[in-house]
N, C-alpha and C positions, 0 to 999 in steps of 0.2 A: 261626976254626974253631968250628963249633957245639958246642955240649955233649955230652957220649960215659956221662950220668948214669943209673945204673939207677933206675926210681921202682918201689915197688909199690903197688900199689892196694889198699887196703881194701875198697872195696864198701862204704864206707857205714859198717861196723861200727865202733861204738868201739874207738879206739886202745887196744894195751896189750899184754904179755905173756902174760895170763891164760887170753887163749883163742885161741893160734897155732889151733889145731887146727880148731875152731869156725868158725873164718873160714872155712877149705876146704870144711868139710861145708856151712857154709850158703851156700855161694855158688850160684846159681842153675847148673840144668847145661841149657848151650843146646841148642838145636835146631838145628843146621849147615844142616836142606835150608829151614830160612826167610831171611830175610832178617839180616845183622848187625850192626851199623856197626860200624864199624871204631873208635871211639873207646869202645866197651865192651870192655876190654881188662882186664887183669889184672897186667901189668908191661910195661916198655917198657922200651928202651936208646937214648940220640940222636935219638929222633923227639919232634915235638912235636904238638898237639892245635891245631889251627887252624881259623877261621872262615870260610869261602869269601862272596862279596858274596851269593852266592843263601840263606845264612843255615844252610848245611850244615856240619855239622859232619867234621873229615876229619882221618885222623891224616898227617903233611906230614913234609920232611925225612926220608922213609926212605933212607938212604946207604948206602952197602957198608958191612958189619958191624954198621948197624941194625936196631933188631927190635922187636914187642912180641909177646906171647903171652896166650892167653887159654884159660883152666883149665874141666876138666870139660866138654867138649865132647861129647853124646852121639852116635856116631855108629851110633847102634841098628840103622840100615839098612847098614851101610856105608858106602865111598867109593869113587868112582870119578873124581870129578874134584872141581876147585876154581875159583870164576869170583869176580874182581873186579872192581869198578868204579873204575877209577885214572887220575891225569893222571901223564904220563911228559916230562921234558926231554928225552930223547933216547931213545936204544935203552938199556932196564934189564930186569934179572931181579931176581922176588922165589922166592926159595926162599921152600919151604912144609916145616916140620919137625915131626915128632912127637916131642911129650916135651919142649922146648923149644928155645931158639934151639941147641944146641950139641947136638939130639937126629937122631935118621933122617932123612935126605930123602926126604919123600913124592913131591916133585914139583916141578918150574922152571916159573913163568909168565912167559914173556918178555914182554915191550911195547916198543913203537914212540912215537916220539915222537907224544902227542895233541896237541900247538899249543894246549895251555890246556885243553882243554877233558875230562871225564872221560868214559872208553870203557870198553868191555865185555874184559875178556882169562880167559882161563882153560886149564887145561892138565889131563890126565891125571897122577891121584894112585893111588899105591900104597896097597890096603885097608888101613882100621881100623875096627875093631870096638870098640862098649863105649865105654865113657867116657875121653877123652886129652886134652894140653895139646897145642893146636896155637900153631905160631909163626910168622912170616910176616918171614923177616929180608931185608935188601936183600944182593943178589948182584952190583951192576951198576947205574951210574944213577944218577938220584934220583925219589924215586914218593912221590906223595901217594894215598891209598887211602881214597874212601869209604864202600865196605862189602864184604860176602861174603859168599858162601852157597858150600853142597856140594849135588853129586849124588852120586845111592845107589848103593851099589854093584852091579853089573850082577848081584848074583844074584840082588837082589829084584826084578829085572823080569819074571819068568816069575809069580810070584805071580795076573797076570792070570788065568793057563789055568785056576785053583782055582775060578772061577766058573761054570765049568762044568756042576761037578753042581746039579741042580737045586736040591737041598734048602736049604743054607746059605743060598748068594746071593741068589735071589731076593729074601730076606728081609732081606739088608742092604740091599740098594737103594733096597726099598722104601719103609723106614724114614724114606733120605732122600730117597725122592722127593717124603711127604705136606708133605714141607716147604715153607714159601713160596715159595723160589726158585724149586722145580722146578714144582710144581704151578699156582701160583696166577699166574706170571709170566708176563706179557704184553707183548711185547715192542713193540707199539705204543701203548704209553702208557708211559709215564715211568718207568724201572729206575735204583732207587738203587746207586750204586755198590758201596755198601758189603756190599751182598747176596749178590756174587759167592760161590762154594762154595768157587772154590780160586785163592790168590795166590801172584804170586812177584816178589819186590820188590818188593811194594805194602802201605801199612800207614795205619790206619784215625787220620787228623784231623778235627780240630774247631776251628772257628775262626768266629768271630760268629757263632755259632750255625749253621752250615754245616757237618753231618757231610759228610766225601768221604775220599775213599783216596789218597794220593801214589802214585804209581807209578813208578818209576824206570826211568832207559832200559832199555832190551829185560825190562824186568818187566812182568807181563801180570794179570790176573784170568779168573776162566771161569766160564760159566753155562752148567749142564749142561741134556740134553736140552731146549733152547728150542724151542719151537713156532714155526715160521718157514711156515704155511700160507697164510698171506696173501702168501708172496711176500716179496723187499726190493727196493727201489728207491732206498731213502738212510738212510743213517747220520748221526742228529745226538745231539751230547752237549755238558752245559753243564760247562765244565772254565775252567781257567785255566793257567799256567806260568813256571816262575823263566825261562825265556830263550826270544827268538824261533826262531821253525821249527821249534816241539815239533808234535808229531802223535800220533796214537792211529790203528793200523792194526784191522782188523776182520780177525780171520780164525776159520774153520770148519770144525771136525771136530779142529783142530789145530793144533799153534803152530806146524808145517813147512809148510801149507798155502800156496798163494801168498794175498795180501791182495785182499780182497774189495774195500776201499775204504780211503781214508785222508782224513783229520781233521784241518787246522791246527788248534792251537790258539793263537789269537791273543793273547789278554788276558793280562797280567803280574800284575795287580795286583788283576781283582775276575772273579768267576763269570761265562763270557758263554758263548751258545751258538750254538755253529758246525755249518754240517752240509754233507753230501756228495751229492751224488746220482750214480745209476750204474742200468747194466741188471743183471741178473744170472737167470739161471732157477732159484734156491735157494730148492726147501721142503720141506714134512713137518717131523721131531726134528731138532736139531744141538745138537751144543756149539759156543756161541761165545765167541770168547777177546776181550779187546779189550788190545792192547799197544803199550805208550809206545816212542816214537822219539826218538829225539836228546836228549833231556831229561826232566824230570822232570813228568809230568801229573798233576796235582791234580784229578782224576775225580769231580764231583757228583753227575752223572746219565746218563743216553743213553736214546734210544728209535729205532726201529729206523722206515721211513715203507714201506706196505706194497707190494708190487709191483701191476705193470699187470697182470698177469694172475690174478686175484682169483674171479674167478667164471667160469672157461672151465670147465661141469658139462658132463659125459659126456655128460648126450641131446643136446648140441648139438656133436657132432662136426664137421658142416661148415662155422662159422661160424670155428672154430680152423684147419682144413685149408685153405681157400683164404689162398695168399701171398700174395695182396695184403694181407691185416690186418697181415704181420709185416713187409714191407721197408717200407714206405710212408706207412702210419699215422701211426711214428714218424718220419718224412720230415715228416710235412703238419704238424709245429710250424713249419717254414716254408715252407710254401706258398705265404705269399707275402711274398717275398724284399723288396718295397718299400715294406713295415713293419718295425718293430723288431720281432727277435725276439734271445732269450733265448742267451746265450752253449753254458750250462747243457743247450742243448736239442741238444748239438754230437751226432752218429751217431760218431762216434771223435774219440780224444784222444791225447795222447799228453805227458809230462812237465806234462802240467793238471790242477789239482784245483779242485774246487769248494767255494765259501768264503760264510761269509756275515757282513757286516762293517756293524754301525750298520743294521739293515734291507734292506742292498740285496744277492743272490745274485750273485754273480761268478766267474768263472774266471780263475783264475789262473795261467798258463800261462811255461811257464820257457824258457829262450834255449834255441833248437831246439825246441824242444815244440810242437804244432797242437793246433789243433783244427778238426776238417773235420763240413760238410753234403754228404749225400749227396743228390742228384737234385734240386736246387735249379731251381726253373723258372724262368728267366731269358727268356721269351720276349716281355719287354720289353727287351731290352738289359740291357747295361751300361756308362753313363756315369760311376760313381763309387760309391765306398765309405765311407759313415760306421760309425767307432766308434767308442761310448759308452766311455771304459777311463782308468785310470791308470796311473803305475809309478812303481816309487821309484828308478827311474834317468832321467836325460836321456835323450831323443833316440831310445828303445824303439822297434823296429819293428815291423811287422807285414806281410809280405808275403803280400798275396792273390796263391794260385794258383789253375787249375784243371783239376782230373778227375788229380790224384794231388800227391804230397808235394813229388816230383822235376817235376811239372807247368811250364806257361807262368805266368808272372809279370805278372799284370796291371797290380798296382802297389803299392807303398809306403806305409802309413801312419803317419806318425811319431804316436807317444804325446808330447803335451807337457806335461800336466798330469803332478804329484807329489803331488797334493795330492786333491784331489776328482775326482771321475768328471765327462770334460768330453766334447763329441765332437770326433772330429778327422775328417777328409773326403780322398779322395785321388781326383781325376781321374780318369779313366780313356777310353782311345781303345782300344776296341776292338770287335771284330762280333761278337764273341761273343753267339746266342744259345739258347736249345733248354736241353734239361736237361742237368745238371751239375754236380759234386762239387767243392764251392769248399771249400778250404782257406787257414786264415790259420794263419802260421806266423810264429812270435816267432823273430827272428834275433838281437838280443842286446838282455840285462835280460830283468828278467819284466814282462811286460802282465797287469793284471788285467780282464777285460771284462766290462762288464757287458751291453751289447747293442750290436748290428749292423744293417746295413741299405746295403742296397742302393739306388742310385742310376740310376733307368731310364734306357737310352739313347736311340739316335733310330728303333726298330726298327719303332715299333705306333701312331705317333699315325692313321697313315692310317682302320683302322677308328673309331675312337672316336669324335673329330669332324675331319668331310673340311672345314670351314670352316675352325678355327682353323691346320690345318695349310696351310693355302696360303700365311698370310701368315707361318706360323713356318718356311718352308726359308729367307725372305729371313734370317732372323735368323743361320743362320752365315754369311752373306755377309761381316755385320762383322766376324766373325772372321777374315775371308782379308785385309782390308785392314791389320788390328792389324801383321804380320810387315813389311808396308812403312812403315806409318805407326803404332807404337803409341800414341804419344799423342794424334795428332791424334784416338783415337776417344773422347775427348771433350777437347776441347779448351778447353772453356769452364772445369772445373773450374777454380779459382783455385788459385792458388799462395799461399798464406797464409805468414807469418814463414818465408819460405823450403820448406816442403815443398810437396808435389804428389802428387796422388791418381789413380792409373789403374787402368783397369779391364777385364778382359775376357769376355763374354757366353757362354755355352755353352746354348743352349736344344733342345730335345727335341721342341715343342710342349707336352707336356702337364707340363714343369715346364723347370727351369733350376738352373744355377750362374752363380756370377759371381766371379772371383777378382779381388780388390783387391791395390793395388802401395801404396803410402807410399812417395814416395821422399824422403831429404833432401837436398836443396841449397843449405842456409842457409848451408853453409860454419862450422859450430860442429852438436857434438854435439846430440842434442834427448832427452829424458825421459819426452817423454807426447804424445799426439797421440788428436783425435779426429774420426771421421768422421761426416758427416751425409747421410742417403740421404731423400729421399719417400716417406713411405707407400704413396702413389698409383702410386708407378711400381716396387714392390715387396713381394712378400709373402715373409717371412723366417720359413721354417718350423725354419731348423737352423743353426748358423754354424760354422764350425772360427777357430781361435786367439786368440778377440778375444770382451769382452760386448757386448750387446746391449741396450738398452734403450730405450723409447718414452718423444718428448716433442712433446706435439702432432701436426702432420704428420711429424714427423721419428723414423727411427731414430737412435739414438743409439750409434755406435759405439767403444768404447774395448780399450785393447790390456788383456792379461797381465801379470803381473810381468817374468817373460822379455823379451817384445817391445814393450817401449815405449820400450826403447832402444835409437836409432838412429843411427848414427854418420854423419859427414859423407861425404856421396858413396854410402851405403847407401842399404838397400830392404827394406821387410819387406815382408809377404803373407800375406794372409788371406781370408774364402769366407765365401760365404754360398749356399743353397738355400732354391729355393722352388716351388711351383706352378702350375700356369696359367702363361700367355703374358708375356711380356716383350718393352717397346718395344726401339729399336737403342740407343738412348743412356738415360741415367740425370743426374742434376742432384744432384753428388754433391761435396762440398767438406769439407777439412781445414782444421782449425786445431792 
């Protein structure tokens, strides 16, 4: 059974008799509606003072009939409520008392089990005014409590209307508005954190020489009347964080607002900066708030990237009025479908954010979550889908549909890479051509993408050139024989220490795939394997699940971590694309 020991705190002062009294009057008297931790106490009973791994300090062990209290608390505005930030083992109550632990109950803040992790709880308190000891004993439970603060009591909310009269206020404002924050700050260049006018859970560090603010979950900062004239189109900030899937939400006018945008912050351990992009039509003055999610954001800097609509000036009203500028425009980032384009550049989204990681912009998009092109011109077909993407789970997919969410299913692309951004390629049989709203949709884990691209069908070789395409209809021929005979369609390939290499042709005319088989039949498992193809009778623009590399005439082909082993009686499978014409057969051999 743990300790049940009253401690009181000195504050510092020298120990002694001589000045009981002294100690009281010079203890600091706080401020409730900022921020407090919870280990600035004054006396305790049964809790202890403990170090959390993210290096937080937290007072732990609150059990029914534990407590600590903390003296002189000014509560100049009132109270109206009380919000902590606590981890709970199950369902607990902490009563909140004035006067001390055996004083009035102000208020019960119950909590739910957090699974480790600390959460936002607060409850309605009964006013005090003037200065009191407030005490925070366990009722229920066990709670560990990182910090507190108070809300004012609801009479000083009417205070607003007093600004009214012209005389006074004007001249408060103003006062702050010649200040740097308001006046001089430019929200497309670089805003230090620490500049904000008003915090809440946020308190100003320094560490190798890097001033920034911590911000604690749902604690915010704000920057009054920001000049937002240019528009926004993305929010970036150079931050860091004690634990993964912290965020920094952007919101405006208000901390009830819905969010503008949101913010990984990626890095644990050193300053790196992430950024978002979005449409949004927001300009002229705002207050903008920026507020920590899930954890704690350690906030350097931000700056704000300005919107697309920048210079639409009144004498040119009709340049703005005709809709073609507004649906289409931003359509024609992909215009054309059979280049890479940009994840980032998606017309809707939905459970996806935009991330930027070691130089490269991604989206990163969560199980169920899309992201869709609107009016994508496919009037080359579509034979197939590469993406450039990761994930930190196996086997991630990605289902392309199209012309809605609930749409037709053209086809599958497994993510295989965990590690680096690789591409992976999915087939596709279909007639699909003409404009149309492709959507990929992550069915389970998260896909991070970085680009896409489309793979022409067999729709358009006719105009281009009427020559090549005479000799390339014979090319699916070899494909109809494959179902009767697959291996015979190259038969010469060798069978080296037992494996065997097949292959099947998909050509277009004006390009191709070719999916490769590995089989084992050595009768013993195999480790590594690699394939050898002619330059001459291939050009290898893109590959899915295997490297590639050139030696002499020969590509060089080898497997993955993943697929280079193979078990007896197995097959793996792997692609390659390329352009231009392809013969019926290939001179292609495994070792």
């Amino acid at each position: 059974m743990k300790r049940k020991v009253p401690v009181i705190l000195s504050m510092l002062l020298a120990a002694g008799i001589t000045a009981p009294a002294l100690t009281v009057e010079a203890a600091p008297a706080f401020n409730p509606y900022k921020t407090i931790q919870a280990e600035a106490k004054f006396g305790d009973s049964g809790v202890e003072v403990t170090t959390e791994a993210s290096g937080a300090k937290v007072v732990s062990s609150i059990d029914k009939g534990d407590y600590f209290f903390v003296k002189d608390v000014n509560f100049s505005e009132g109270l109206s409520k009380i919000a902590i930030s606590a981890k709970a083992e199950g369902p607990a109550v902490i009563e909140v008392r004035k006067g001390g632990a055996d004083g009035e109950v102000l208020g019960n803040i119950k909590l739910s089990n957090t699974n480790g992790e600390y959460k936002d709880f607060s409850a309605a308190m009964k006013n005090v005014e003037g200065k009191d000891t407030i005490a925070f004993v366990g009722a229920g439970g066990s709670v560990s409590i990182d910090y507190w603060s108070a809300v004012a009591a609801q009479t000083t909310e009417p205070q607003p209307e007093e600004p009214q009269p012209e005389n006074p206020q004007p001249e408060n404002p103003q006062p702050e508005t010649p200040e740097n924050p308001t006046t001089t700050l430019n929200p497309y260049d670089t805003v230090e954190a620490e500049s904000a006018q008003d915090k809440y859970f946020a308190a100003p560090l320094s560490k190798d020489g890097v001033n920034y603010l911590g911000i604690k979950a749902n604690g915010y900062i704000v920057f009054k009347d920001v000049d937002l004239s240019k528009g926004i189109s993305g929010l970036m900030i150079t931050a860091k964080s004690d634990r993964p899937n912290t965020s920094l939400e952007l919101h405006v006018d208000s901390l009830d607002s819905e969010a503008v945008a949101s913010v990984k912050v990626a890095s644990p351990d050193e300053f790196k900066t992430n950024a978002v992009k979005f449409t949004s039509d927001i300009t002229d003055k705002h207050d903008v708030y920026l507020v920590a999610k899930t954890g704690t954001v350690n906030l350097d800097s931000w700056k704000l990237m300005p919107g697309a609509n920048v210079n639409p000036e009144p004498e040119n009203p009709d340049p703005i009025t005709p809709d073609p500028v507004d649906p289409q425009p931003e359509t024609s980032v992909v215009a054309d479908p059979y280049s890479d384009f940009q994840a980032e550049a998606a017309s809707a989204k939905d459970l996806a954010d935009v991330a930027t990681l070691d130089d490269v912009t991604y989206t990163s998009i969560k199980a169920n979550g899309y992201i869709a092109f609107k009016d994508v011109d496919l009037t080359q077909g579509i034979a197939g889908v590469m993406i450039n993407a990761k994930s930190a789970a196996p086997n991630t997919k990605v289902d392309v549909r199209v012309d809605g969410i609930d749409g037709q299913s053209l086809g599958t692309v497994k993510i295989m890479s965990m590690g680096a951004f690789k591409s992976t390629a999915v087939k596709i049989d279909s007639t699909v051509s003409g404009k149309h709203d492709l959507y990929f949709v992550v069915t389970n884990g998260v896909a991070d993408i970085d680009t896409l691209k489309v793979l022409p069908g067999k729709t358009t070789p006719d105009p281009v050139n009427p020559d090549p395409v005479n000799p390339d209809p014979v090319t699916p021929d070899p494909v109809t024989p494959d179902p009767v005979n697959p291996d015979p369609v190259n038969p010469d390939p060798v069978v080296t220490e037992g494996l065997n290499v097949r292959y099947q042709i998909n050509s277009w005319g004006t390009g191709y795939t070719v999916d490769f088989f590995v089989d084992n039949k050595s009768g013993s498992t195999t480790n590594s394997w690699t394939v050898k193809v002619r330059k001459d009778q291939v050009s290898i623009d893109d590959s899915w699940c295997v490297n590639i590399k050139e030696e002499g005439d020969y590509y060089v082909i080898t497997p993955l971590d993943w697929n280079s082993h193979i078990e007896n009686g197995k097959s793996i499978q792997f692609g390659i694309i390329g352009t231009g014409s392809i013969g019926n057969t290939l001179d292609v051999s495994v070792q």
